[in-house]
py3Dmol code that shows the C-alpha trace and the ligand (Angstrom):
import py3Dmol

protein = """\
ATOM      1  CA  UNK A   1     102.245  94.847 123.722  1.00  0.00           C
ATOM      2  CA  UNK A   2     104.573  97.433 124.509  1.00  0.00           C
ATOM      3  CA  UNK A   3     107.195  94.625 125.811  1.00  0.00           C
ATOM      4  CA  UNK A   4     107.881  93.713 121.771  1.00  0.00           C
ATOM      5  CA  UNK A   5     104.999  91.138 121.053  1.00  0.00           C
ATOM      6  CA  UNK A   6     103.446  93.699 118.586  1.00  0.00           C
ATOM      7  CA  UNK A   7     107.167  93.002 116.506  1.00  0.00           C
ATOM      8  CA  UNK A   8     106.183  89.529 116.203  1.00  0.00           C
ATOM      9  CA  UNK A   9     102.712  90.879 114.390  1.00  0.00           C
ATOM     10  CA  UNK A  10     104.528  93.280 112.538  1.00  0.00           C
ATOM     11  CA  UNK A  11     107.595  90.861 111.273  1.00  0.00           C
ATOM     12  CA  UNK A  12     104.304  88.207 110.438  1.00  0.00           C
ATOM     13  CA  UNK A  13     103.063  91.025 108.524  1.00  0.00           C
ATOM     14  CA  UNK A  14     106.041  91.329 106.501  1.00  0.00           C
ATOM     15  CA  UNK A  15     106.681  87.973 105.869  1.00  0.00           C
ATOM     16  CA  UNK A  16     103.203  86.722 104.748  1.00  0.00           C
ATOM     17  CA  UNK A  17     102.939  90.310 102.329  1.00  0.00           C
ATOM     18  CA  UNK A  18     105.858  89.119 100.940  1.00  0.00           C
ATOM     19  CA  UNK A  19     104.899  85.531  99.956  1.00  0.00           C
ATOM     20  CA  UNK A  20     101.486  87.475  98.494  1.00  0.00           C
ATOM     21  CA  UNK A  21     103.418  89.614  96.467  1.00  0.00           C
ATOM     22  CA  UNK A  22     105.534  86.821  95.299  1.00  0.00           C
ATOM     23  CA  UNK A  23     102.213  85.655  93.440  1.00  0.00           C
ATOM     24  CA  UNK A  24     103.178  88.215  90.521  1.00  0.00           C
ATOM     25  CA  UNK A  25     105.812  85.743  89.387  1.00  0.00           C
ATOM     26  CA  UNK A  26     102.266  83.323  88.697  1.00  0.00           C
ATOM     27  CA  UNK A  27     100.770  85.784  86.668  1.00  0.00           C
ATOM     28  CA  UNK A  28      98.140  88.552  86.447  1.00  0.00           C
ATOM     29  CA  UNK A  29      95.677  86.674  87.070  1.00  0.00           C
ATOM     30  CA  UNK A  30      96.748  84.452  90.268  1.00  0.00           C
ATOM     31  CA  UNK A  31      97.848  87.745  91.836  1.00  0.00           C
ATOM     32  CA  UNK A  32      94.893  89.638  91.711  1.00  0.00           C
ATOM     33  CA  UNK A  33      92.603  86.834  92.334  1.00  0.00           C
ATOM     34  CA  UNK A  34      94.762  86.747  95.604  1.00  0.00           C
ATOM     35  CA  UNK A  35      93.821  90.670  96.560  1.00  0.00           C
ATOM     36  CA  UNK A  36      90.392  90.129  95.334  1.00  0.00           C
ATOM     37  CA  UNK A  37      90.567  86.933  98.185  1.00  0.00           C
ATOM     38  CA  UNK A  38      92.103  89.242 100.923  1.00  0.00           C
ATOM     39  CA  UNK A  39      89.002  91.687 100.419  1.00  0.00           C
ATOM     40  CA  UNK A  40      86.288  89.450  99.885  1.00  0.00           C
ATOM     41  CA  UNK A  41      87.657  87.378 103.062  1.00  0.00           C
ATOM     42  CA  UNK A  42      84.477  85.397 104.878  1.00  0.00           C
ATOM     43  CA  UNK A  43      82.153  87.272 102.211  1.00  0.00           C
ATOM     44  CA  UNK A  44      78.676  86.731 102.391  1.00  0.00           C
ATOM     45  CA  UNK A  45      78.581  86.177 105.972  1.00  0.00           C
ATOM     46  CA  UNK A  46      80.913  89.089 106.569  1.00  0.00           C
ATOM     47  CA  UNK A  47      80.584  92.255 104.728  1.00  0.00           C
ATOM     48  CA  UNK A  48      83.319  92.873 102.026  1.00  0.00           C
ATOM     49  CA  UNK A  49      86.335  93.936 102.972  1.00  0.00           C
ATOM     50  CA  UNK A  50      85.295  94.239 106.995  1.00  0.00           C
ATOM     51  CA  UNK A  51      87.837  91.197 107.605  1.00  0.00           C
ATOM     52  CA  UNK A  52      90.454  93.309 105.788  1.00  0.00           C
ATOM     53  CA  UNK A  53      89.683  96.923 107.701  1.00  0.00           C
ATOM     54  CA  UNK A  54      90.405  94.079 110.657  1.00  0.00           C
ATOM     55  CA  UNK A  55      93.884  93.308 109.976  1.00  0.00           C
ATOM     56  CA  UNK A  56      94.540  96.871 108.946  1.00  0.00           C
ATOM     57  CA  UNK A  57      93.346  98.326 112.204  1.00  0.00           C
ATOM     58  CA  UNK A  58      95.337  95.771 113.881  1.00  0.00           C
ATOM     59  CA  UNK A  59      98.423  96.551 111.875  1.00  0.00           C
ATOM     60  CA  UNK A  60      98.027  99.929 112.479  1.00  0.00           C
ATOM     61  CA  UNK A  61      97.698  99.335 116.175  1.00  0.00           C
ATOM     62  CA  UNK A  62     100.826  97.040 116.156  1.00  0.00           C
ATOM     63  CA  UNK A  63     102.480  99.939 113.769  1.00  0.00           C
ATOM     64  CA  UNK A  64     101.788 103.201 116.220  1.00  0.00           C
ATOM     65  CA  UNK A  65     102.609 101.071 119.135  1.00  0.00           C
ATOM     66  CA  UNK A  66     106.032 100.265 117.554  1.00  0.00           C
ATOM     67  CA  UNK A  67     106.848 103.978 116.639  1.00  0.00           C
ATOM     68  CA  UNK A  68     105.865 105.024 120.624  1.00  0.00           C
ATOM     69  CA  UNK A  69     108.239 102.742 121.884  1.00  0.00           C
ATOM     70  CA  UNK A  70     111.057 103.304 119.568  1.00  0.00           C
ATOM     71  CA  UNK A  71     110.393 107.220 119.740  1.00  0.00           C
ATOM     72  CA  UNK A  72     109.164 107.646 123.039  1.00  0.00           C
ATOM     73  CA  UNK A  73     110.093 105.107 125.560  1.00  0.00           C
ATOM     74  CA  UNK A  74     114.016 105.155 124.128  1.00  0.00           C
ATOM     75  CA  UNK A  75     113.714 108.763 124.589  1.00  0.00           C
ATOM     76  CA  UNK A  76     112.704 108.668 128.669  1.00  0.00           C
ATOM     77  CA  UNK A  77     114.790 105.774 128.919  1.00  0.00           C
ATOM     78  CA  UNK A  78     118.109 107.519 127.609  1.00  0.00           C
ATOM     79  CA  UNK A  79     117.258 110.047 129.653  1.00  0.00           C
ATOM     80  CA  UNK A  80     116.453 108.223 133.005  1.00  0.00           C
ATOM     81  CA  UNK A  81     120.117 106.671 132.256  1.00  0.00           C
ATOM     82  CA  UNK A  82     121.557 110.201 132.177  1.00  0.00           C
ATOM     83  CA  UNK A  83     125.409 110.138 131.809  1.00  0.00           C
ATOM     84  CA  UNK A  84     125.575 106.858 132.568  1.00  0.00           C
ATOM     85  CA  UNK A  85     125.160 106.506 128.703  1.00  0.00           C
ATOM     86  CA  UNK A  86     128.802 108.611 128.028  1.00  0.00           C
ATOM     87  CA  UNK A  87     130.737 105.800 130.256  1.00  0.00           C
ATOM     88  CA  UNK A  88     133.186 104.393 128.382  1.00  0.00           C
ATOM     89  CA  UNK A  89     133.084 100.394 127.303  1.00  0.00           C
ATOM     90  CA  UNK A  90     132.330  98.442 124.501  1.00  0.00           C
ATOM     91  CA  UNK A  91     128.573  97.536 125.704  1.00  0.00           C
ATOM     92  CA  UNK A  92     127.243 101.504 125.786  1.00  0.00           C
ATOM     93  CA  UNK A  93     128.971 101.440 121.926  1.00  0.00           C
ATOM     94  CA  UNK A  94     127.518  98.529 120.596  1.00  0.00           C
ATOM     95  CA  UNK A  95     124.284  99.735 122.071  1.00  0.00           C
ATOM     96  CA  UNK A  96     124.301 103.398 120.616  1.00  0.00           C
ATOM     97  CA  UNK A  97     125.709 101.717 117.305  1.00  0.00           C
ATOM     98  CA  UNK A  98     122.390  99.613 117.594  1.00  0.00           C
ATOM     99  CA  UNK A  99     120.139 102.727 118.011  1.00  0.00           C
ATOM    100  CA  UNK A 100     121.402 104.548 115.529  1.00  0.00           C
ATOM    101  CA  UNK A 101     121.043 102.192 112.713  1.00  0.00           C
ATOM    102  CA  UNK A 102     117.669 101.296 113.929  1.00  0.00           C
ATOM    103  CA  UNK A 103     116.777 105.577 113.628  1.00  0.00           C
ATOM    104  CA  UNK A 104     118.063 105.713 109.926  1.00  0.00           C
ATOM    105  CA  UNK A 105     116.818 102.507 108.863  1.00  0.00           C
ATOM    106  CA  UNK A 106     113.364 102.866 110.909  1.00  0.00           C
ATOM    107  CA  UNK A 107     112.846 106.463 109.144  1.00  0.00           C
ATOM    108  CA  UNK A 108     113.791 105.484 105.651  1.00  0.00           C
ATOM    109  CA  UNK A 109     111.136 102.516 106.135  1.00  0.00           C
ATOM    110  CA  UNK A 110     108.632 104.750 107.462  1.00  0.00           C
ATOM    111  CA  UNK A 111     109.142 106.816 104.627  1.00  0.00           C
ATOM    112  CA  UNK A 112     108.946 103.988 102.258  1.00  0.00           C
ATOM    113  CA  UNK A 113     105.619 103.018 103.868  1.00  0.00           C
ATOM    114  CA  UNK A 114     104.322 106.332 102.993  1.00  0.00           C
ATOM    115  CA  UNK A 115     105.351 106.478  99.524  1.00  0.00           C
ATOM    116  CA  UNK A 116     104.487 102.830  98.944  1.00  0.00           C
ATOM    117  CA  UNK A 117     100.637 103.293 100.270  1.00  0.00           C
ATOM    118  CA  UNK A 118     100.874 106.326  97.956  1.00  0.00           C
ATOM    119  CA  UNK A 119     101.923 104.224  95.336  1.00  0.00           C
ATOM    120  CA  UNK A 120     100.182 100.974  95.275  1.00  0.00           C
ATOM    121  CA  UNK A 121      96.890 101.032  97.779  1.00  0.00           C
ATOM    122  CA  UNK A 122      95.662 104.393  97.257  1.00  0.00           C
ATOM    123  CA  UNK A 123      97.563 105.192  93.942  1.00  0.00           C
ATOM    124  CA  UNK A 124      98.468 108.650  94.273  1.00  0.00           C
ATOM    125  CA  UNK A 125     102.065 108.926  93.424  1.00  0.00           C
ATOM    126  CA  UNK A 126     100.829 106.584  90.280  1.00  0.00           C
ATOM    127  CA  UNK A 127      99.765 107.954  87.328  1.00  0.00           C
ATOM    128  CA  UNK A 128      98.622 104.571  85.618  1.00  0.00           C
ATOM    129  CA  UNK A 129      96.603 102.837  88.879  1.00  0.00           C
ATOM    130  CA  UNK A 130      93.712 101.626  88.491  1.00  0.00           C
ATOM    131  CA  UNK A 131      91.648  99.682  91.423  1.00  0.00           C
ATOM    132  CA  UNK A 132      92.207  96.614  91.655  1.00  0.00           C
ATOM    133  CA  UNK A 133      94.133  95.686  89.356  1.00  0.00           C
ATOM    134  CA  UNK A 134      97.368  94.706  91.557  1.00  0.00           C
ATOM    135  CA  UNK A 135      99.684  93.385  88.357  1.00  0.00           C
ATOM    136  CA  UNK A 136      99.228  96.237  86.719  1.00  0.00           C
ATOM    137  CA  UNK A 137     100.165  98.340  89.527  1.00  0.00           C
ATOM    138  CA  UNK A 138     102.770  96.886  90.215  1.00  0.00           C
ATOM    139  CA  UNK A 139     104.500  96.658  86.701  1.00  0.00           C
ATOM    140  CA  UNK A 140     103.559 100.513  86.117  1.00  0.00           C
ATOM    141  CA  UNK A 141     105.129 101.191  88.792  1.00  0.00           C
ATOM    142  CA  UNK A 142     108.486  99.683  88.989  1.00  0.00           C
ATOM    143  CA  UNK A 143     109.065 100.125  85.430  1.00  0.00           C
ATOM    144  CA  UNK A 144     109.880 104.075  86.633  1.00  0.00           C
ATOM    145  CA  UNK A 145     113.750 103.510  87.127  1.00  0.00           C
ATOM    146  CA  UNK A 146     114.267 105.234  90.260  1.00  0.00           C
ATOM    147  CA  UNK A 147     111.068 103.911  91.513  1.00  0.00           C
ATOM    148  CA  UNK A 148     112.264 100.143  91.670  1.00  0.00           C
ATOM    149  CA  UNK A 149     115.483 101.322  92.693  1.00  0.00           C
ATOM    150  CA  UNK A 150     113.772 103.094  95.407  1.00  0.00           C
ATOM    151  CA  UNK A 151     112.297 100.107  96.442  1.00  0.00           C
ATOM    152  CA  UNK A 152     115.239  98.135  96.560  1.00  0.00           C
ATOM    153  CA  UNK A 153     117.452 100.383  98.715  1.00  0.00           C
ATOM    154  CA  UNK A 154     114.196 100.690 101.246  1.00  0.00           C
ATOM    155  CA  UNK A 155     114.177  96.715 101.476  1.00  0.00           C
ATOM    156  CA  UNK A 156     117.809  96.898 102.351  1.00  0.00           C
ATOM    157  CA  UNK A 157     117.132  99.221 105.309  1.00  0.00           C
ATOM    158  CA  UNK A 158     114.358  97.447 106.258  1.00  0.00           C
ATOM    159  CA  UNK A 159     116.415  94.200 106.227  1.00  0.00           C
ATOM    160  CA  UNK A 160     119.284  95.978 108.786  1.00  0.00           C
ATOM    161  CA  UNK A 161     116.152  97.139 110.619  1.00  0.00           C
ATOM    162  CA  UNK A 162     114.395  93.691 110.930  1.00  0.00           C
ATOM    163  CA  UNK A 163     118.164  91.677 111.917  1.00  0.00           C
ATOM    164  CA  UNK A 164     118.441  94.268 114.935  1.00  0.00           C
ATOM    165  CA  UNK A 165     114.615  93.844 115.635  1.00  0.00           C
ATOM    166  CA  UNK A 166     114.535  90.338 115.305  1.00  0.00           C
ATOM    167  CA  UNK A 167     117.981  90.051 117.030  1.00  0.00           C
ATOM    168  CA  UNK A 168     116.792  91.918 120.005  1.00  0.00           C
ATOM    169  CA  UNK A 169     113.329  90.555 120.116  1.00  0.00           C
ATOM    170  CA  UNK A 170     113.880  87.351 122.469  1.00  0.00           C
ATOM    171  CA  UNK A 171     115.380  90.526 124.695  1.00  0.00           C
ATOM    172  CA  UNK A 172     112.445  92.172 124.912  1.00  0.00           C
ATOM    173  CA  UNK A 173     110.229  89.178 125.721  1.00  0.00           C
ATOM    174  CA  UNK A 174     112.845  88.168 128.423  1.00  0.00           C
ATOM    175  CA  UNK A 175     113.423  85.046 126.174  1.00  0.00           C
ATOM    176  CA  UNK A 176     117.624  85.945 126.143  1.00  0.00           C
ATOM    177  CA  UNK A 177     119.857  83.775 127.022  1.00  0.00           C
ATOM    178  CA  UNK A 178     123.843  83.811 126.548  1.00  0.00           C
ATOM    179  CA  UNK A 179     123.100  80.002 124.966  1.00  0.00           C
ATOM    180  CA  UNK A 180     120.770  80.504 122.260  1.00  0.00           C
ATOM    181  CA  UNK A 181     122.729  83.385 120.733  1.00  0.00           C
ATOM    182  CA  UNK A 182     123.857  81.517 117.963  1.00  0.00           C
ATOM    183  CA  UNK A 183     120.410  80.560 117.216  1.00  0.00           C
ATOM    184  CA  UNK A 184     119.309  84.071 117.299  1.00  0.00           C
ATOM    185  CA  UNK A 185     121.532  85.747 115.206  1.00  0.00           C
ATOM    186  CA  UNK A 186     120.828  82.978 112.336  1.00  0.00           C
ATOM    187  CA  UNK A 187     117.393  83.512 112.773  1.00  0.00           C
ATOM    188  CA  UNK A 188     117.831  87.081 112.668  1.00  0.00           C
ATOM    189  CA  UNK A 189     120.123  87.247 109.476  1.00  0.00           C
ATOM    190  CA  UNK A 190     117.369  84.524 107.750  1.00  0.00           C
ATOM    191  CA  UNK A 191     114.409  86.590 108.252  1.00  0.00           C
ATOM    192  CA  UNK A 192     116.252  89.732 106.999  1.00  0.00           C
ATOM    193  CA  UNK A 193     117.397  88.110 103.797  1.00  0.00           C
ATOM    194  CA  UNK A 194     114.364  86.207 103.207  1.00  0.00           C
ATOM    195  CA  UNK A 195     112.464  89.582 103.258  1.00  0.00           C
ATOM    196  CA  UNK A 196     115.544  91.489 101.509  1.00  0.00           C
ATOM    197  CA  UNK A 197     115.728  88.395  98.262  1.00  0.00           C
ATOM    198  CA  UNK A 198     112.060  88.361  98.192  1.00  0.00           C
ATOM    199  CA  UNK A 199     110.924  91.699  98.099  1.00  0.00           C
ATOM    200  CA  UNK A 200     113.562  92.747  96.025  1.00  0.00           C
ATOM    201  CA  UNK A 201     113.238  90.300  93.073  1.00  0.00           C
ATOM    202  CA  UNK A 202     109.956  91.857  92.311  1.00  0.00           C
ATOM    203  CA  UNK A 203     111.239  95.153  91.550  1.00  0.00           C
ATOM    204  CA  UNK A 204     114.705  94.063  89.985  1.00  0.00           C
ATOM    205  CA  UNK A 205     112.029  91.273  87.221  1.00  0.00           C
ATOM    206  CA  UNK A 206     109.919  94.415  86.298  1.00  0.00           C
ATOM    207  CA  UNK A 207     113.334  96.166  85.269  1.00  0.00           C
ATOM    208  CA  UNK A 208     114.757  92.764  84.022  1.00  0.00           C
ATOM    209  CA  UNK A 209     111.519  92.201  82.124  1.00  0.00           C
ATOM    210  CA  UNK A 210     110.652  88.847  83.426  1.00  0.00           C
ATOM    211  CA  UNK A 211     107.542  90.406  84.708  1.00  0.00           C
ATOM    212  CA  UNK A 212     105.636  92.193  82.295  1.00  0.00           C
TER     213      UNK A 212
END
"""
ligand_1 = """\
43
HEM
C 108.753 94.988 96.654
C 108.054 94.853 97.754
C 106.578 95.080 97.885
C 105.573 94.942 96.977
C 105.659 94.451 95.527
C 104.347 95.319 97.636
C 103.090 95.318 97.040
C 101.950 95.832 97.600
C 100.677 95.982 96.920
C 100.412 95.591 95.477
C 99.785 96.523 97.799
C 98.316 96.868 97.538
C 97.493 95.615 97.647
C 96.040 95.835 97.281
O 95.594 96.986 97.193
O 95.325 94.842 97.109
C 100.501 96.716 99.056
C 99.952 97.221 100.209
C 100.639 97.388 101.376
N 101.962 97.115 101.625
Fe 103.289 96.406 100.306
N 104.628 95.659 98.936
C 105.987 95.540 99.132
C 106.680 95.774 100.308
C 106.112 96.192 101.477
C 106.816 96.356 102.718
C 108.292 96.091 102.892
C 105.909 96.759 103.637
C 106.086 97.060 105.091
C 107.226 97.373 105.650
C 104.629 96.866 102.974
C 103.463 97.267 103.575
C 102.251 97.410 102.934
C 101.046 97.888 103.582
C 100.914 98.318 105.037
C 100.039 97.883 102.606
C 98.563 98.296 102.777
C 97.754 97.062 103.024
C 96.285 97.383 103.077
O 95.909 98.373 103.672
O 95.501 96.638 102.488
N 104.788 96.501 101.676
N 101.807 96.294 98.907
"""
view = py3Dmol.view(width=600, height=400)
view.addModel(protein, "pdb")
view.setStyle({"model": 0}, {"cartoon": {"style": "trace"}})
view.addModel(ligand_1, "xyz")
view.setStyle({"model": 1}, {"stick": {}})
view.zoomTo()
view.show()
């Protein structure tokens, strides 16, 4: 898992929360019939929500692994290299240019993680949550100005983060090769607008008033 197949979990992740949360623009109702689905998965032969605690357990999983690697492994790596990592030429840039965004944009998304599970699972940081009811979260939420503006700028990180990830994912599974770059890069650039449009139309209707 370490190798980057747990990035292909978490970049599924993203992309199928996404197309859930895209159910607001259906309505109230479809949406939280759709959460009400996710934790009532295979109920009555499964407990409810024991599929759910499944996939979150497995997210997490795919989650701490990702932060080990990034944190640790670049860390012993970097310093296995030594000073091979001051030589000059454009390949050590482009790679500590690489690294670098990936540290800001990886801690402002790991911040936004922690704010949004604040925010809409548990409902902490929001004073009008109410189990359950997903809609209403959501609209209470990013109705707060600098809340869906908050949002927006951590889908923008998350999209540089996910075109490096995605970029350098065939890398890490050994799947590189100098004639598929083209196809890589699109792919990469895709994925991070797909997430970056999709995400961020949800906060931007709230403030629009489209969603209600
Ligand atoms: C504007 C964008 C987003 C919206 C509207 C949104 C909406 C939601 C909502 C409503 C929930 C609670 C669902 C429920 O309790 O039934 C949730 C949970 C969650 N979201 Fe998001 N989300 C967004 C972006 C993201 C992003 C970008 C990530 C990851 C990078 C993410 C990760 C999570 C996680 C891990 C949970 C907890 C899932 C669980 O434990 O059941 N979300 N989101």
């Amino acid at each position: 898992m370490a190798d980057g197949t747990h990035r292909i979990g978490l970049l599924a992740y993203v992309l199928v929360h996404m197309i859930g949360n895209l159910k607001v623009f259906m309505g109230e109702h479809d949406i939280d019939e759709y959460a009400e689905g996710l934790r009532r998965l295979l109920y009555p032969i499964a407990p409810e929500e024991s599929i759910l605690w499944l996939f979150r357990a497995g997210l997490l999983a795919m989650f701490v692994i990702h932060i080990w690697v990034a944190v640790v492994l670049t860390r012993r790596n970097r310093a296995a290299r030594g000073k091979v990592r001051y030589a000059p030429g454009r390949h050590y840039l482009a790679a500590d240019y690489a690294a670098r965004t990936m540290r800001w944009t990886g801690t402002i998304v790991l911040l936004f993680l922690l704010f949004h599970l604040a925010d809409l699972t548990v409902g902490w940081a929001n004073p009008d949550f109410i189990q359950g009811a997903v809609y209403h979260n959501i609209v209470s939420s990013f109705e707060v100005w600098y809340v869906a503006l908050f949002y927006i700028v951590a889908q923008i990180a998350l999209a540089f983060h996910i075109y490096h990830g995605a970029w350098s994912l065939f890398q890490s599974l050994g799947l590189a090769s100098a004639r598929y770059n083209n196809w890589r890069r699109w792919f990469a650039v895709a994925f991070a607008f797909v997430i970056l449009i999709g995400n961020s139309s949800i906060p931007l209707a709230v403030q629009l008033g489209v969603v209600s």
